[in-house]
C-alpha positions in Angstrom: 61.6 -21.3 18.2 58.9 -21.6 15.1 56.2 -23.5 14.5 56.3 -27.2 13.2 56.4 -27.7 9.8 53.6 -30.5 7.9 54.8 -32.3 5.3 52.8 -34.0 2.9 53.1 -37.2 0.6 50.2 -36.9 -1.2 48.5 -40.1 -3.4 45.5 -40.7 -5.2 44.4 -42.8 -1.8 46.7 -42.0 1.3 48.5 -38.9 2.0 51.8 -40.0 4.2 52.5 -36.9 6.8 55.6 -36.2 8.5 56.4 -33.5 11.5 59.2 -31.3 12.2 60.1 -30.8 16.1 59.7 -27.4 16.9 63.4 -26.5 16.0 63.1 -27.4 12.8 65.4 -29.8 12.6 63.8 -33.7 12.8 61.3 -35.4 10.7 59.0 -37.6 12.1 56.2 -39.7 10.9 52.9 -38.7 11.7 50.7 -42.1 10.2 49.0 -41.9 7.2 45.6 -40.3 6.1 43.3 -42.2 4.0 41.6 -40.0 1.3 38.0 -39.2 0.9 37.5 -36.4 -1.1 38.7 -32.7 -1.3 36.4 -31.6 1.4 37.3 -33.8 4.0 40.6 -34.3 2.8 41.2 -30.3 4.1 39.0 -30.4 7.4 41.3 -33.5 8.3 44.8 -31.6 7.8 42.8 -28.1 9.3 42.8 -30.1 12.8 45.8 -31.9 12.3 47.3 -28.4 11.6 45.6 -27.1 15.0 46.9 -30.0 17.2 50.3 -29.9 15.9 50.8 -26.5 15.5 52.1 -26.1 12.3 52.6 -23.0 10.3 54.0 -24.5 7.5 53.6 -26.8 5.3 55.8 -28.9 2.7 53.8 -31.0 -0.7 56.0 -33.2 -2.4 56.3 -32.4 -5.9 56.8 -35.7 -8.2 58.8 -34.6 -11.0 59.8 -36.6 -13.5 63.4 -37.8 -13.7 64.0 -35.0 -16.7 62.5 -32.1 -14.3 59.8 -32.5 -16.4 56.2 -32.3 -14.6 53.7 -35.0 -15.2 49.7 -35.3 -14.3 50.8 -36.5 -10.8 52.9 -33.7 -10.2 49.8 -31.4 -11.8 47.3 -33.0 -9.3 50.3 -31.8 -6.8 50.1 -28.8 -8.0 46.3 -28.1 -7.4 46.4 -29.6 -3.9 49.1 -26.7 -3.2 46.2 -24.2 -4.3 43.2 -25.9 -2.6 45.8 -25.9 0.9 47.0 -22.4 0.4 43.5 -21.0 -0.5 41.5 -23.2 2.6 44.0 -23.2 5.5 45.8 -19.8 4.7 49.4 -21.0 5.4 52.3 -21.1 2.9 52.8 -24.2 0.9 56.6 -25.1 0.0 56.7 -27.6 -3.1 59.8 -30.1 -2.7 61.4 -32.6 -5.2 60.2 -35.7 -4.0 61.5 -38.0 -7.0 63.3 -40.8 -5.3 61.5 -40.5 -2.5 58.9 -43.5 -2.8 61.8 -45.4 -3.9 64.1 -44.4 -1.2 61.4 -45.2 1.3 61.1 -48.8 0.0 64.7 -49.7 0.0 64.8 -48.7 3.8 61.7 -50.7 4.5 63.2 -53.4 2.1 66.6 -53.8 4.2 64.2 -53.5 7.4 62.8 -56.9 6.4 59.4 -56.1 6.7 56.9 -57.9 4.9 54.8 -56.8 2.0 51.9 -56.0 3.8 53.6 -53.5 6.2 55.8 -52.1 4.0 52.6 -50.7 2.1 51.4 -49.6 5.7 54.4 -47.7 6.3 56.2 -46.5 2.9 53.9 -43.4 3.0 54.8 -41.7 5.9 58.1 -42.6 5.6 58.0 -41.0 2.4 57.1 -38.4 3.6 59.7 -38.0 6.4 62.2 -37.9 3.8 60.7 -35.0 1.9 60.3 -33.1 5.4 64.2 -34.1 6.1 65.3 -33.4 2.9 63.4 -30.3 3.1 64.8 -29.4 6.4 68.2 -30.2 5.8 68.2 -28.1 2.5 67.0 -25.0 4.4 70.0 -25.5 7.0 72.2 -25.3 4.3 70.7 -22.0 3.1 71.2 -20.7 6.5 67.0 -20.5 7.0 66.7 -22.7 9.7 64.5 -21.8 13.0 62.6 -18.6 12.2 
C-alpha cells in the first residue's frame, strides 16, 4: 500500500484539493484552501501533507485547448517548482482543461445554487484531475506502488 496522493487545483484565490485513499484508487475532496501568499500558501499544504500522509502530489496543468500553454498554465508551472523545491516530494503536472467545466456541469445538473456551486466547483475540480490522474496510471499498469 503507498502513500495518498494530493492533488491540487490551483487559482489565483483558492486552491481546490482532492485525496486519494491509500490504494490509489478514489478521489476525494478535501475543501478548499483560500490563498494568501506563497509563504503561507506552502506551510498550509506542508501540514496538510503531514496529516494526510501524502507522498505525492498532482498540479493541474491548464492548457489551452491547442496544447498550447498560457500565463495560467505558466503560474502552474512555477507553483510545481516552489512545491518540489519547499516540500521535497514529486510534483506530477496533469491536463486539467475541461476540468472547471466538467465540474460545473455536475454541480449544474446537481441543482445547486450559484452561491454553492462557487463553494464547491474547486474541489471538485480537483477530484477530477486526482481521478483522471489515477485512472490514467491504472491504465499504464502503475497503480499502488
Amino acid at each position: 500500500m503507498g502513500r495518498r496522493i494530493l492533488a491540487l487545483d490551483l487559482g489565483e484565490k483558492r486552491i481546490g484539493l482532492a485525496v486519494s485513499d491509500p490504494e490509489r484508487v478514489l478521489a476525494s475532496g478535501r475543501g478548499v484552501y483560500q490563498r494568501r501568499n506563497l509563504d503561507d500558501d506552502l506551510e498550509y499544504l506542508k501540514r496538510l501533507i503531514a496529516e494526510e500522509g501524502i507522498g505525492e502530489l498532482v498540479l493541474g496543468l491548464p492548457q489551452n485547448m491547442d496544447g498550447s500553454l498560457g500565463p495560467q498554465a505558466e503560474r502552474a508551472l512555477e507553483f510545481q517548482r516552489s512545491l518540489e523545491e519547499r516540500l521535497n516530494l514529486p510534483v506530477q503536472l496533469f491536463d486539467e482543461r475541461l476540468t472547471t467545466a466538467e465540474a460545473e456541469r455536475v454541480l449544474l445538473e446537481a441543482d445547486l445554487s450559484r452561491r454553492r456551486r462557487r463553494l464547491v466547483r474547486d474541489e471538485l475540480a480537483a477530484v477530477l484531475i486526482l481521478q483522471g490522474y489515477l485512472d490514467y496510471r491504472a491504465r499504464m499498469g502503475e497503480g499502488a506502488r
